[in-house]
C-alpha positions as CSV (number, residue, x, y, z in Angstrom):
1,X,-72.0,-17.6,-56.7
2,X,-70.2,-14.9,-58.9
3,X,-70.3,-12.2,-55.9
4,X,-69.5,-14.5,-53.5
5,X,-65.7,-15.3,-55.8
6,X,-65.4,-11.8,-56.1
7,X,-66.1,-11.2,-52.7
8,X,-63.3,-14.1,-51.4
9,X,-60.4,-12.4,-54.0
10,X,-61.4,-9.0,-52.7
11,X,-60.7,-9.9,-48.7
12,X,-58.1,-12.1,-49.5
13,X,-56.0,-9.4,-51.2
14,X,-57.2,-6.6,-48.4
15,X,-55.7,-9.2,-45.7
16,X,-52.4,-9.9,-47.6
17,X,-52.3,-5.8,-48.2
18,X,-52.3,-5.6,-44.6
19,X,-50.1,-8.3,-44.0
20,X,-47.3,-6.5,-46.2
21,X,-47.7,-3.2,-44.3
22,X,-47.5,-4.7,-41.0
23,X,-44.1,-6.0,-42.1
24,X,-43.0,-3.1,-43.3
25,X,-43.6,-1.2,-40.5
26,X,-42.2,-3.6,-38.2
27,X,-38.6,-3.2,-40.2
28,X,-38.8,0.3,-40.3
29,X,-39.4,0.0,-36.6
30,X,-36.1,-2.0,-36.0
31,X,-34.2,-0.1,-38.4
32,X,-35.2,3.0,-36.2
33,X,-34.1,1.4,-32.7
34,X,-30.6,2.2,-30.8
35,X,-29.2,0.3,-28.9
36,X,-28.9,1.2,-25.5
37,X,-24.6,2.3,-24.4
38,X,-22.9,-0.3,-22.1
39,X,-20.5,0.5,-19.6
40,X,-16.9,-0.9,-20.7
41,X,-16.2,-4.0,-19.2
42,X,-12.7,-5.7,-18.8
43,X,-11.5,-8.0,-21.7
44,X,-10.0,-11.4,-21.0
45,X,-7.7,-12.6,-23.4
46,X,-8.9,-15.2,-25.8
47,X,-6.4,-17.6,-25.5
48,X,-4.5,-16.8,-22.1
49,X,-0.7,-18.4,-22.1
50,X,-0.6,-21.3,-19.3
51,X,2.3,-21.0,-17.3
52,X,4.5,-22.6,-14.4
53,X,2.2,-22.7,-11.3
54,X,-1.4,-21.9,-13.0
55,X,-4.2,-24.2,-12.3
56,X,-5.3,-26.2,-15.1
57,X,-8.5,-27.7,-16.1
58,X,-9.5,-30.4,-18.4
59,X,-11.5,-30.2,-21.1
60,X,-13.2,-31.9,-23.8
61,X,-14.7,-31.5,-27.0
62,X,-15.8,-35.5,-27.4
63,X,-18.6,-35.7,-25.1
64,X,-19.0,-39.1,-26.0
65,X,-15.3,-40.0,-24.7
66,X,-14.5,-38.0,-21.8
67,X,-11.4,-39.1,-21.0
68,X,-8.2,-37.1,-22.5
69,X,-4.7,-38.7,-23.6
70,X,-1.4,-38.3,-21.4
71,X,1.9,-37.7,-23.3
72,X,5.4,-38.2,-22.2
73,X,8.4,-36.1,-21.9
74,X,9.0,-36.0,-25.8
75,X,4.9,-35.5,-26.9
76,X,3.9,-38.9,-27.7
77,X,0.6,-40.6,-26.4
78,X,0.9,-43.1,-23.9
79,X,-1.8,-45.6,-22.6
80,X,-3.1,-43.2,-19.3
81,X,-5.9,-41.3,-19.7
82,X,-7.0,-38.5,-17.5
83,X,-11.1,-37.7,-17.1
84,X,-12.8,-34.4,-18.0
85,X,-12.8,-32.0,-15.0
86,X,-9.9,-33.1,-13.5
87,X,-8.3,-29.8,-12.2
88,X,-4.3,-29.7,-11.9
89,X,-1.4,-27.5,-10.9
90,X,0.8,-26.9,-14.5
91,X,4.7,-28.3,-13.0
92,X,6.1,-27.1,-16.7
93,X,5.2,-25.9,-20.2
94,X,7.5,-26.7,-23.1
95,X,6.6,-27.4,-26.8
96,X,7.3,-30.7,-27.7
97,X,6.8,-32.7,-31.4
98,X,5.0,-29.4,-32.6
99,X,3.2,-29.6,-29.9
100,X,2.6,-26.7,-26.5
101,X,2.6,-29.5,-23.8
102,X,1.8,-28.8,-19.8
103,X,3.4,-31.1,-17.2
104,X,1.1,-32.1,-14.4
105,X,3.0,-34.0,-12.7
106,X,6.6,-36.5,-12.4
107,X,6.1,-38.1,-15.9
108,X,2.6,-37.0,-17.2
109,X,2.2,-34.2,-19.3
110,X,-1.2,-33.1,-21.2
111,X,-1.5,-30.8,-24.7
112,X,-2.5,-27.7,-23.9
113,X,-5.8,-27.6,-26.6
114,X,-7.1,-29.9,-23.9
115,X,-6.6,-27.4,-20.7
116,X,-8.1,-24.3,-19.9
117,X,-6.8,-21.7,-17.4
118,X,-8.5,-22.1,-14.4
């Protein structure tokens, strides 16, 4: 009964030893790797300015409502909506109440943290 203890601690800590150097040796596997070169590919800008005559798109970040507010002239919310994915022609873009605003057409206009650059 005695061996059999000893004989249980002694493969236990010969499989965690191995354990331990297997780890090891994997890190000082990745520390060793490079990382192949890429070729230089062109940037986009993060946060492209919309202007005059740039297709828009509408976006949101609510996927449970997927509709997005329309403003008037002066930036305040009126009660159209205009759905996710609806793709636009930008008329204007004037800041308005603090906020960038895009025209999209006669009398609607949309915030532009709700359009991306198409």
């Amino acid at each position: 009964m005695l061996v059999s203890k000893n004989l249980v601690k002694v493969v236990s800590v010969a499989v965690a030893s191995m354990s331990l150097m297997g780890v090891g040796a994997s890190v000082s596997q990745a520390a060793s790797f490079t990382a192949p070169k890429l070729g230089v590919a062109e940037t986009m800008p993060t946060d492209p300015a919309i202007k005059k005559g740039d297709k828009i798109f509408v976006t949101v970040k609510d996927t449970k409502n997927q509709k997005v507010n329309v403003l008037d002239a002066q930036g305040h919310k009126t009660s159209q909506k205009v759905s996710m994915g609806s793709t636009y022609t930008a008329k204007d873009v004037k800041k308005a109440a603090g906020k960038k605003i895009v025209k999209i057409n006669k009398s609607q206009w949309l915030n532009t943290k709700d359009v991306v650059k198409d």
